[in-house]
PDBQT receptor file of N, H, CA, C and O in Angstrom, charges set to zero:
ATOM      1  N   UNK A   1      -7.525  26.019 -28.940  1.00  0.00    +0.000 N 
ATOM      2  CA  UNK A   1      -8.133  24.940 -28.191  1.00  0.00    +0.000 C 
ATOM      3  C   UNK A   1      -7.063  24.095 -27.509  1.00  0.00    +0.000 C 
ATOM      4  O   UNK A   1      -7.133  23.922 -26.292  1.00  0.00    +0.000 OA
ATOM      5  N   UNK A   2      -5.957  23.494 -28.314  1.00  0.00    +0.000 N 
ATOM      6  H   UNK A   2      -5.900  23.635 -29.303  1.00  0.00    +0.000 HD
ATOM      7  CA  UNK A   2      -4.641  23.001 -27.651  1.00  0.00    +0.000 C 
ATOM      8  C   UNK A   2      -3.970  23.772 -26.418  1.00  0.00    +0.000 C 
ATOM      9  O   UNK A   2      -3.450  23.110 -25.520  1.00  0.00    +0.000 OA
ATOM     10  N   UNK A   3      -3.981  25.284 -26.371  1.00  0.00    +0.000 N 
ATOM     11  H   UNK A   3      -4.404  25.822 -27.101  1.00  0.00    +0.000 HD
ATOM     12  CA  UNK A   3      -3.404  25.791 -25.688  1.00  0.00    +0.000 C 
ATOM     13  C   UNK A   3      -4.430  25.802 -24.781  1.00  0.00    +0.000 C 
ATOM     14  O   UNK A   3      -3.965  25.312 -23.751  1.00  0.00    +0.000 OA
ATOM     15  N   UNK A   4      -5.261  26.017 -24.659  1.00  0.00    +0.000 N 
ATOM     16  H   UNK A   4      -5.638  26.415 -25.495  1.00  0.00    +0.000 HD
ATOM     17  CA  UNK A   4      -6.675  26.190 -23.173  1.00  0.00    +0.000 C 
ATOM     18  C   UNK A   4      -6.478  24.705 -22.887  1.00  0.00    +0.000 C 
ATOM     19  O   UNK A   4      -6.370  24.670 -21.661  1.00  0.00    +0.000 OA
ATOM     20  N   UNK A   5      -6.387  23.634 -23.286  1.00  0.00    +0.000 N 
ATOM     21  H   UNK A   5      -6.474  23.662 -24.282  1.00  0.00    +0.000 HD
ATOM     22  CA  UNK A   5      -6.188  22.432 -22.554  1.00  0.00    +0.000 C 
ATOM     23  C   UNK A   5      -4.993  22.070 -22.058  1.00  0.00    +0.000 C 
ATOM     24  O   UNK A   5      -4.987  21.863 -20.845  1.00  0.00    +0.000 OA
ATOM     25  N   UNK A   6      -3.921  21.923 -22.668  1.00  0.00    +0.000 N 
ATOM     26  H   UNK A   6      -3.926  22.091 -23.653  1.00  0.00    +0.000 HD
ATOM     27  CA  UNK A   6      -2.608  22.130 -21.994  1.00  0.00    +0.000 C 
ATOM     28  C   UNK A   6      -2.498  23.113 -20.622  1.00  0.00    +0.000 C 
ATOM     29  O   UNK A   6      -1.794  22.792 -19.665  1.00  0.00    +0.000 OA
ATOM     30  N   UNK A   7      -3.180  24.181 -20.658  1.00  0.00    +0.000 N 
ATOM     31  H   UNK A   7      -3.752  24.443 -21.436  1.00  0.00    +0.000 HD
ATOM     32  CA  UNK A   7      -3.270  24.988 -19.731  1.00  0.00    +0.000 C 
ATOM     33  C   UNK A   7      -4.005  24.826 -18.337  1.00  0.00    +0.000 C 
ATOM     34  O   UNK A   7      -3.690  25.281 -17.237  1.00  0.00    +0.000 OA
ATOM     35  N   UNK A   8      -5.187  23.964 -18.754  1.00  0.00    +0.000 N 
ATOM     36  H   UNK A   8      -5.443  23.595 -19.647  1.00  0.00    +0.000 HD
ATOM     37  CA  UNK A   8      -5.926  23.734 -17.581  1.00  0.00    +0.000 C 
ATOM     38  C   UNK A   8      -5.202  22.677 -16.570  1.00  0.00    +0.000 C 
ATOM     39  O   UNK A   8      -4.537  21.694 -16.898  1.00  0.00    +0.000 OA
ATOM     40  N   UNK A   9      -5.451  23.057 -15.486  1.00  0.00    +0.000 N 
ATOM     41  H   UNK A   9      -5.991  23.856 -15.220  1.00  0.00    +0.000 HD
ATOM     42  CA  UNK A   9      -4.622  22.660 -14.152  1.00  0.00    +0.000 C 
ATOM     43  C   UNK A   9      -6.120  22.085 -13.381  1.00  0.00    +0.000 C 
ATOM     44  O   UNK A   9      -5.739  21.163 -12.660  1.00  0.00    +0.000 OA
ATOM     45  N   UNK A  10      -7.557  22.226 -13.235  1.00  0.00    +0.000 N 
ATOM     46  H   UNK A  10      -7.866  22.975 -13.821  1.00  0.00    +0.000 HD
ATOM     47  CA  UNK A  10      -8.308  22.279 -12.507  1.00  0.00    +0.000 C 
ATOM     48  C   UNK A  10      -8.271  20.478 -11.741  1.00  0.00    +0.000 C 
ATOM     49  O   UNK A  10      -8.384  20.122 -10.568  1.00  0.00    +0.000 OA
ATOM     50  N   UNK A  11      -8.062  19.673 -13.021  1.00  0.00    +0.000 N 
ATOM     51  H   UNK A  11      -7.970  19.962 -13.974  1.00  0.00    +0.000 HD
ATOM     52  CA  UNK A  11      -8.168  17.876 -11.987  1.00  0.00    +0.000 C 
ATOM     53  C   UNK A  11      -6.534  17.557 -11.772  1.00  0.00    +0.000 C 
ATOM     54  O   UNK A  11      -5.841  16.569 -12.017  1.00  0.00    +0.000 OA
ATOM     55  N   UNK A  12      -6.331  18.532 -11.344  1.00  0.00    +0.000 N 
ATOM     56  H   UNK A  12      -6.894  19.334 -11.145  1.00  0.00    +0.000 HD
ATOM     57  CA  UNK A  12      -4.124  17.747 -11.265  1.00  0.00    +0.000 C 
ATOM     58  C   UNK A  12      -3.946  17.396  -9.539  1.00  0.00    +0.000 C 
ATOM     59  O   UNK A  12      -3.385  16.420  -9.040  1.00  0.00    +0.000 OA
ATOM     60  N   UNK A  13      -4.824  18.878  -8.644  1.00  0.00    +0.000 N 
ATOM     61  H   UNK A  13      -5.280  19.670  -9.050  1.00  0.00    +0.000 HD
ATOM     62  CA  UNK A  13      -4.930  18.452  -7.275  1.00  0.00    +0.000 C 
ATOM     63  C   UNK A  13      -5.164  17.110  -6.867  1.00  0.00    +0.000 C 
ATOM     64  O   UNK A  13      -4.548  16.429  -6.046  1.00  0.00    +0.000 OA
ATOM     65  N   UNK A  14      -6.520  16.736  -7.832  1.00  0.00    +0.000 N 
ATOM     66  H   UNK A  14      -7.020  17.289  -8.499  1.00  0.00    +0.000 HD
ATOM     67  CA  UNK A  14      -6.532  15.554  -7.555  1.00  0.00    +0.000 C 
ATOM     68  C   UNK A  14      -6.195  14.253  -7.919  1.00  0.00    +0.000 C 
ATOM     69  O   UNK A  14      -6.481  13.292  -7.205  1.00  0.00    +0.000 OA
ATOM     70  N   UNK A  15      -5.524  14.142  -9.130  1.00  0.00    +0.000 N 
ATOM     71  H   UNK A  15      -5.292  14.923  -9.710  1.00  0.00    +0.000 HD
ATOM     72  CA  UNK A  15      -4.704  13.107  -9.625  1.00  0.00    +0.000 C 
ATOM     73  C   UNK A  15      -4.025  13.235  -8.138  1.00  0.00    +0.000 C 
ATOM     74  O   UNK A  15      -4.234  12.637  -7.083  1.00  0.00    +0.000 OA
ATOM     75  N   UNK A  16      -2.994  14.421  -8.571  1.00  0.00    +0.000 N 
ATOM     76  H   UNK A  16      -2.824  14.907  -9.428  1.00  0.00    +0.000 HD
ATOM     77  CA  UNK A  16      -1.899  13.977  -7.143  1.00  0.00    +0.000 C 
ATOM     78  C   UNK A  16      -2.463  13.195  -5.845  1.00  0.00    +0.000 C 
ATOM     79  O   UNK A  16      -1.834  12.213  -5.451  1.00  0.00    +0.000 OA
ATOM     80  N   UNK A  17      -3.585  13.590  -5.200  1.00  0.00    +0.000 N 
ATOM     81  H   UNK A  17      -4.096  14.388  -5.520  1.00  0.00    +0.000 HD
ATOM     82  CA  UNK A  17      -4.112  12.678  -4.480  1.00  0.00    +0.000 C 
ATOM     83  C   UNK A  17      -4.297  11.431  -4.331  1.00  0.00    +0.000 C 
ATOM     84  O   UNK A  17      -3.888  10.659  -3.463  1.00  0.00    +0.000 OA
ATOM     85  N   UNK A  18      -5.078  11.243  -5.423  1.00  0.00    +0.000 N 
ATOM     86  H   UNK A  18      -5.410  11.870  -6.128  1.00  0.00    +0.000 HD
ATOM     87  CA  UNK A  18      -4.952   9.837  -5.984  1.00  0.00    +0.000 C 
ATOM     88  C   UNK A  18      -3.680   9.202  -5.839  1.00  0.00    +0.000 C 
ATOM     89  O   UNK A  18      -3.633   8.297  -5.006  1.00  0.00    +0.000 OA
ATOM     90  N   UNK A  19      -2.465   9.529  -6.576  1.00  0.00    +0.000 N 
ATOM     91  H   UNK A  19      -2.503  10.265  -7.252  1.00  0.00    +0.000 HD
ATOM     92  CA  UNK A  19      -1.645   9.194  -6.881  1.00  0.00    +0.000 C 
ATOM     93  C   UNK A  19      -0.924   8.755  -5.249  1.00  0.00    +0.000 C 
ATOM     94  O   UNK A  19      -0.566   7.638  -4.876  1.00  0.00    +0.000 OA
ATOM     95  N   UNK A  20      -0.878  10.036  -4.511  1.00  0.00    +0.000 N 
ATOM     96  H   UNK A  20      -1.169  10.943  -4.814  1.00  0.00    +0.000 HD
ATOM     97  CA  UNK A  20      -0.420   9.872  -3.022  1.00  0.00    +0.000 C 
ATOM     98  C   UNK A  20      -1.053   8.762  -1.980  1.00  0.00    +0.000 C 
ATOM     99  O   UNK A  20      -0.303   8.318  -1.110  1.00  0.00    +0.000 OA
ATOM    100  N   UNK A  21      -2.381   8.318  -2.047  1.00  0.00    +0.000 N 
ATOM    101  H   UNK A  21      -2.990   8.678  -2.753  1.00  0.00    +0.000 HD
ATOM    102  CA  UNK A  21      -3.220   7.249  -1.720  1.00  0.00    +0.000 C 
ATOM    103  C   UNK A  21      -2.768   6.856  -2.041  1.00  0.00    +0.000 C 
ATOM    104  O   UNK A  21      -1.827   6.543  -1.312  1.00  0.00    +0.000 OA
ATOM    105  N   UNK A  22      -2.710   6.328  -3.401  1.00  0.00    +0.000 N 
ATOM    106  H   UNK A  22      -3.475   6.583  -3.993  1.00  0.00    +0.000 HD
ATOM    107  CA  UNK A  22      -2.207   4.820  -4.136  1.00  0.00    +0.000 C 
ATOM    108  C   UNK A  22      -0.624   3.958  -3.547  1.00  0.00    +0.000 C 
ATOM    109  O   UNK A  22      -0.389   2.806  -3.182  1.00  0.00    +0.000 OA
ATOM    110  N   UNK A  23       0.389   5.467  -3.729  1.00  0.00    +0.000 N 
ATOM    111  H   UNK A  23       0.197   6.403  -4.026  1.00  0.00    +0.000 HD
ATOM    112  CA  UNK A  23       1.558   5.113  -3.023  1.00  0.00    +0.000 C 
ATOM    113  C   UNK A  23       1.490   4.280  -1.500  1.00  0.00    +0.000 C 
ATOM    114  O   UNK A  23       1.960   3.249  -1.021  1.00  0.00    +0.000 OA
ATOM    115  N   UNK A  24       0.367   5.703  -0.955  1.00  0.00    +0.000 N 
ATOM    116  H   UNK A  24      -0.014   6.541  -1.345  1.00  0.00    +0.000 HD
ATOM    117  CA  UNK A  24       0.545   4.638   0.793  1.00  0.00    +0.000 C 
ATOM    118  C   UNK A  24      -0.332   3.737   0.822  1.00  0.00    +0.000 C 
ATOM    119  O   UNK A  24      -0.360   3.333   1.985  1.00  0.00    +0.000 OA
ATOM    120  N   UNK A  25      -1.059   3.192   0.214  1.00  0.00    +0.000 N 
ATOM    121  H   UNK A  25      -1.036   3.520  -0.730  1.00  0.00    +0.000 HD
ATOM    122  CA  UNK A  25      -2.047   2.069   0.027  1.00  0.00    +0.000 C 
ATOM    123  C   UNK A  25      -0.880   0.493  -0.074  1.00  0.00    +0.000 C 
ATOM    124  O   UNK A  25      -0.727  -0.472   0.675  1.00  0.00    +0.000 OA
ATOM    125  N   UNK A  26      -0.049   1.044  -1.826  1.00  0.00    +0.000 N 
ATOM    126  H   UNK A  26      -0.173   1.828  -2.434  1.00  0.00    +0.000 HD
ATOM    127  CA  UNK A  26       0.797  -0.177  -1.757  1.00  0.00    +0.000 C 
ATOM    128  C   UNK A  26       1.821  -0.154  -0.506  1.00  0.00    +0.000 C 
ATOM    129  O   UNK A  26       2.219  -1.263  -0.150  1.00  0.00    +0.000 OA
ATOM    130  N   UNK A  27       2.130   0.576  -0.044  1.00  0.00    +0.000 N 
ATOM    131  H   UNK A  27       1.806   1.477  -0.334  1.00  0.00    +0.000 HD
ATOM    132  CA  UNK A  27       3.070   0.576   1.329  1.00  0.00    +0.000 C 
ATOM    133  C   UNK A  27       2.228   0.596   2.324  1.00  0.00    +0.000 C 
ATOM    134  O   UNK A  27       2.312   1.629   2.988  1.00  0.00    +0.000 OA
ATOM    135  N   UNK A  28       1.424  -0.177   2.686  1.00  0.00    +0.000 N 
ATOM    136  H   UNK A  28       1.356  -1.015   2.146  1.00  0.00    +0.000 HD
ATOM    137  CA  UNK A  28       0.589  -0.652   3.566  1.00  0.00    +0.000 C 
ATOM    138  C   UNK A  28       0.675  -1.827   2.954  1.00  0.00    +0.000 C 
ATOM    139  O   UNK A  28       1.523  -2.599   3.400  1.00  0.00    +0.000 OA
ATOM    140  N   UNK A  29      -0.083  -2.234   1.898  1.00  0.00    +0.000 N 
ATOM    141  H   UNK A  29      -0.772  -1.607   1.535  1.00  0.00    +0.000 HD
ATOM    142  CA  UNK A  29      -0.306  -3.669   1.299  1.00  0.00    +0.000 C 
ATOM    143  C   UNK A  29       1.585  -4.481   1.938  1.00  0.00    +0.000 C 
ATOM    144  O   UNK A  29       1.790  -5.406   2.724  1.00  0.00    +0.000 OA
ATOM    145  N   UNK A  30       2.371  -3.793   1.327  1.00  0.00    +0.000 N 
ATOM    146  H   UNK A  30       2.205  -3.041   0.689  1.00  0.00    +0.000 HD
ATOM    147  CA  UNK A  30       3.525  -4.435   1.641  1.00  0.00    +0.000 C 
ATOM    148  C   UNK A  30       3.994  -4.781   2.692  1.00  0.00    +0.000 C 
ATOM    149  O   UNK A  30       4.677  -5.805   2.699  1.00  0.00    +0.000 OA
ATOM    150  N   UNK A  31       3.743  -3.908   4.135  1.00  0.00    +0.000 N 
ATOM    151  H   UNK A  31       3.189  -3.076   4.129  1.00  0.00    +0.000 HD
ATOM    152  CA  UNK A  31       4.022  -4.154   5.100  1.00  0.00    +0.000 C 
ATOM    153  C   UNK A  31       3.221  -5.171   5.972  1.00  0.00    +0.000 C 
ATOM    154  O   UNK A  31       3.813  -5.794   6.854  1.00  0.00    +0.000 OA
ATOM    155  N   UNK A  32       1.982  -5.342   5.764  1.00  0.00    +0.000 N 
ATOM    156  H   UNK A  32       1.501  -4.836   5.048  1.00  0.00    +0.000 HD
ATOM    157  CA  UNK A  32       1.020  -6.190   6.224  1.00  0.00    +0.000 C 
ATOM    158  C   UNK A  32       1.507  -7.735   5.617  1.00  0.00    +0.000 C 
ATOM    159  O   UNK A  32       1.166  -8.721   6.271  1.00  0.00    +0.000 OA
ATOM    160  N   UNK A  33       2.168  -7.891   4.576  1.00  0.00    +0.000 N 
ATOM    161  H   UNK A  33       2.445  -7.091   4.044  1.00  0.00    +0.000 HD
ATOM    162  CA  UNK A  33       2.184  -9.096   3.747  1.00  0.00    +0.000 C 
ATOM    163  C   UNK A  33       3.176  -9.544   4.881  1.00  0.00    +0.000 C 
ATOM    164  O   UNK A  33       2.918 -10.366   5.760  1.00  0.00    +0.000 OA
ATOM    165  N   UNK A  34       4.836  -8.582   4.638  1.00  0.00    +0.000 N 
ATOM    166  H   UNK A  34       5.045  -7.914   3.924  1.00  0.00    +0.000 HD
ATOM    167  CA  UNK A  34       5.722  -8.969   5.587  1.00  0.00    +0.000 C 
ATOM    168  C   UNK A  34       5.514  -9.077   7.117  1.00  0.00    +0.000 C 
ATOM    169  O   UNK A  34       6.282  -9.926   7.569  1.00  0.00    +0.000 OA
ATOM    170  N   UNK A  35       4.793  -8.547   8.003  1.00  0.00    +0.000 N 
ATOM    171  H   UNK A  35       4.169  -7.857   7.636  1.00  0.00    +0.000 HD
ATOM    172  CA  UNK A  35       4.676  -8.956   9.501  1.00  0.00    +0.000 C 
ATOM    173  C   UNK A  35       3.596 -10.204   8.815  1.00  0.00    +0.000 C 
ATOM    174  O   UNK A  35       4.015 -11.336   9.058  1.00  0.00    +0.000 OA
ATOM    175  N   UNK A  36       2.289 -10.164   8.006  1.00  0.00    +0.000 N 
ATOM    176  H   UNK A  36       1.949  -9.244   7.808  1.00  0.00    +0.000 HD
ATOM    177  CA  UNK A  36       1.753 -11.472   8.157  1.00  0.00    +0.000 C 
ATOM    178  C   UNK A  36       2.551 -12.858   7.930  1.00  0.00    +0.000 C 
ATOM    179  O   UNK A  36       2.444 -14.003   8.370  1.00  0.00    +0.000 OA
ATOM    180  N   UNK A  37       3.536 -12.087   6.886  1.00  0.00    +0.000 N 
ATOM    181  H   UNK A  37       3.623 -11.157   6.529  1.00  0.00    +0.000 HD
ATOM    182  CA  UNK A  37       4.470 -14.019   7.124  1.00  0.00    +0.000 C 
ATOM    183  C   UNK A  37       5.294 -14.086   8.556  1.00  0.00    +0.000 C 
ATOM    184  O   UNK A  37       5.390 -15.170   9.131  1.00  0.00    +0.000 OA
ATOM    185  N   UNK A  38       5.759 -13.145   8.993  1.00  0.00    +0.000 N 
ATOM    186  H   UNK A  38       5.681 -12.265   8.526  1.00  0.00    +0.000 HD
ATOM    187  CA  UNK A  38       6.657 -13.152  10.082  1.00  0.00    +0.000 C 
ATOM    188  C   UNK A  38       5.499 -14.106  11.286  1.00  0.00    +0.000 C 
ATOM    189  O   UNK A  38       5.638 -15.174  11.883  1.00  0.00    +0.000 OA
ATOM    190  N   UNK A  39       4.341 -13.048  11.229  1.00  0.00    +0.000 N 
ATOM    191  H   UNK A  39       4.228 -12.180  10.744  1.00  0.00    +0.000 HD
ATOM    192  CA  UNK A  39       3.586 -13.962  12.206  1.00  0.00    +0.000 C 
ATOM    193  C   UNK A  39       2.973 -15.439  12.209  1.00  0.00    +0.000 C 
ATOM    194  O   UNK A  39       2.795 -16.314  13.057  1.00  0.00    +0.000 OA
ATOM    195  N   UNK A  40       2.773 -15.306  11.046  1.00  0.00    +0.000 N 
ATOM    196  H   UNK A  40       2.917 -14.596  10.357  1.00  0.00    +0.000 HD
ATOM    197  CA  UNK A  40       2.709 -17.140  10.850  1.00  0.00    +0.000 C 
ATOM    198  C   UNK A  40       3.660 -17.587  10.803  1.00  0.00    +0.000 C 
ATOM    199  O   UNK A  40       3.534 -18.812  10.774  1.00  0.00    +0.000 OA
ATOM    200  N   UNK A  41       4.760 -17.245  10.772  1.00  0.00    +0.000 N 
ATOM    201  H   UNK A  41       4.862 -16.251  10.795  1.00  0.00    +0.000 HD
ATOM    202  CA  UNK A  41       5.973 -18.514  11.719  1.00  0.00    +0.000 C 
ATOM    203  C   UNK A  41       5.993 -18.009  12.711  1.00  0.00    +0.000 C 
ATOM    204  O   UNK A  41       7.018 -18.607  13.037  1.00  0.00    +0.000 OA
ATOM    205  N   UNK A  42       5.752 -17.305  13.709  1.00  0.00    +0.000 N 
ATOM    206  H   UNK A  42       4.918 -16.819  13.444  1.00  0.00    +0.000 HD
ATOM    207  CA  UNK A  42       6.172 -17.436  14.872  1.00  0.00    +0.000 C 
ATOM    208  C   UNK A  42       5.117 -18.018  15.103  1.00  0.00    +0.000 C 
ATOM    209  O   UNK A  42       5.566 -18.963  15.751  1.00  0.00    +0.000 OA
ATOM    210  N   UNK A  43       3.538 -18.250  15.051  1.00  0.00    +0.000 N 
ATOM    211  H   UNK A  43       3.173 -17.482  14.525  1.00  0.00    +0.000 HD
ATOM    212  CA  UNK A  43       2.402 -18.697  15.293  1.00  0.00    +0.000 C 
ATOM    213  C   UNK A  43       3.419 -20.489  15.163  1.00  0.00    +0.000 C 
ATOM    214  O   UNK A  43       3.726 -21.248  16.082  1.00  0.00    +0.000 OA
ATOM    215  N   UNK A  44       3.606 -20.582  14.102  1.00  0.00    +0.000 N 
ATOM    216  H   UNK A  44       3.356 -19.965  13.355  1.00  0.00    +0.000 HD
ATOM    217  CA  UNK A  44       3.698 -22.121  13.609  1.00  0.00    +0.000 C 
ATOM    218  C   UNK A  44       5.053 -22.911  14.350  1.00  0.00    +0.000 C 
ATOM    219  O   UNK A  44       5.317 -24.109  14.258  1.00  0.00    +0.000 OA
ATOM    220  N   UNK A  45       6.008 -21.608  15.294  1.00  0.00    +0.000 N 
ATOM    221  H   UNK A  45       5.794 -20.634  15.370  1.00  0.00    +0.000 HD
ATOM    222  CA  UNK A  45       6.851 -21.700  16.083  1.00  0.00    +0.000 C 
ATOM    223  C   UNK A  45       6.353 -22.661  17.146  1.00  0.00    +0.000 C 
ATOM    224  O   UNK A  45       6.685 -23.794  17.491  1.00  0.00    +0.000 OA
ATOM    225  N   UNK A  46       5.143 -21.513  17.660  1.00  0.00    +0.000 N 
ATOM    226  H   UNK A  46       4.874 -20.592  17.379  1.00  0.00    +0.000 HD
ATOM    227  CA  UNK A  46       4.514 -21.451  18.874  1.00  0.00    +0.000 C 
ATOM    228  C   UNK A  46       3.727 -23.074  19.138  1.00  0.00    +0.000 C 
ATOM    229  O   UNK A  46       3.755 -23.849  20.093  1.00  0.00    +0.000 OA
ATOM    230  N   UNK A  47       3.229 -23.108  18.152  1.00  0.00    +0.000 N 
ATOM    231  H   UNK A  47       3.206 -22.478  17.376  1.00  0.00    +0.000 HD
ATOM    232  CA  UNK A  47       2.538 -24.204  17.871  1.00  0.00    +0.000 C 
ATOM    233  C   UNK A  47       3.520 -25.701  18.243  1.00  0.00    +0.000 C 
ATOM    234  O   UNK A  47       3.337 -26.664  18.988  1.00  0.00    +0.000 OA
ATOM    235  N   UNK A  48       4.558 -25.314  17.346  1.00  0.00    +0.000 N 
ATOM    236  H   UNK A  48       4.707 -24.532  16.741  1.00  0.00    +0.000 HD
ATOM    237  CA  UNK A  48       5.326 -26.748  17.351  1.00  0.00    +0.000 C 
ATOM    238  C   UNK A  48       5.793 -27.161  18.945  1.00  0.00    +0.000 C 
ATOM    239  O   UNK A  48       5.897 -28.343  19.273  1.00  0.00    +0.000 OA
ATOM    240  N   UNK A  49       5.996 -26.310  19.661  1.00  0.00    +0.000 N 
ATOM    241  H   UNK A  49       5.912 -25.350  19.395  1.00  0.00    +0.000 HD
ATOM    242  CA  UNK A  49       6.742 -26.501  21.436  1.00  0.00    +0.000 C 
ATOM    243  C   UNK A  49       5.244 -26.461  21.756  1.00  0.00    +0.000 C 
ATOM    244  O   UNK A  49       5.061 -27.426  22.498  1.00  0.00    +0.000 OA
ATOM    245  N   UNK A  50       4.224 -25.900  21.587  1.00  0.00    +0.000 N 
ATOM    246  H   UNK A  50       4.373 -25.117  20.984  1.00  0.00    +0.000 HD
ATOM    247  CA  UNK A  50       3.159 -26.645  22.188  1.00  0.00    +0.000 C 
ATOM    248  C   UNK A  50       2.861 -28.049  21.747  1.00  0.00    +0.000 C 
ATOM    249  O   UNK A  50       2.717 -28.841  22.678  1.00  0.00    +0.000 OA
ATOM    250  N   UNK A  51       2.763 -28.428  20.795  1.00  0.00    +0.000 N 
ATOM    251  H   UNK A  51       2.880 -27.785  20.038  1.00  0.00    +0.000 HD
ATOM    252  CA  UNK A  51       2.687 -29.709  20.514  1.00  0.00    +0.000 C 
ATOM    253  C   UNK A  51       3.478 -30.966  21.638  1.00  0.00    +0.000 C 
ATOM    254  O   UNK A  51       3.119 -31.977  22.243  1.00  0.00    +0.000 OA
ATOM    255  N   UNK A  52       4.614 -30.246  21.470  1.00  0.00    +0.000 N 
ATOM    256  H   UNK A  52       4.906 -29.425  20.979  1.00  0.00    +0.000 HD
ATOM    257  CA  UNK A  52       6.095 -31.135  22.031  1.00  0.00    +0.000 C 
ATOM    258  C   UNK A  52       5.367 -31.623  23.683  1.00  0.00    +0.000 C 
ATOM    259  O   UNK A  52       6.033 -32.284  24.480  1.00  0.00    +0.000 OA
TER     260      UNK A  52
C-alpha cells in the first residue's frame, strides 16, 4: 500500500500548476504594489505644481 502511494504521480501535474500560478500571481502582486507607490508620488508630484 506504501509503495502504490509513493508511486502515484496522477495530482503532481497539477500541484506544479498551482504552484507556477501562485509564483506569477505573487510577482504580479509585487510589481503592481511598486509602480502603485511610484505613481502616487508622481500623482502627489503633479498635484503639488498644480496647486503652486
Amino acid at each position: 500500500m506504501l509503495r502504490s502511494f509513493l508511486r502515484n504521480e496522477e495530482g503532481q501535474g497539477m500541484v506544479e500548476y498551482v504552484l507556477i500560478i501562485g509564483l506569477i500571481a505573487l510577482v504580479v502582486v509585487a510589481a503592481l504594489t511598486t509602480v502603485g507607490t511610484k505613481l502616487d508620488s508622481k500623482y502627489a508630484e503633479i498635484n503639488k505644481n498644480v496647486i503652486k
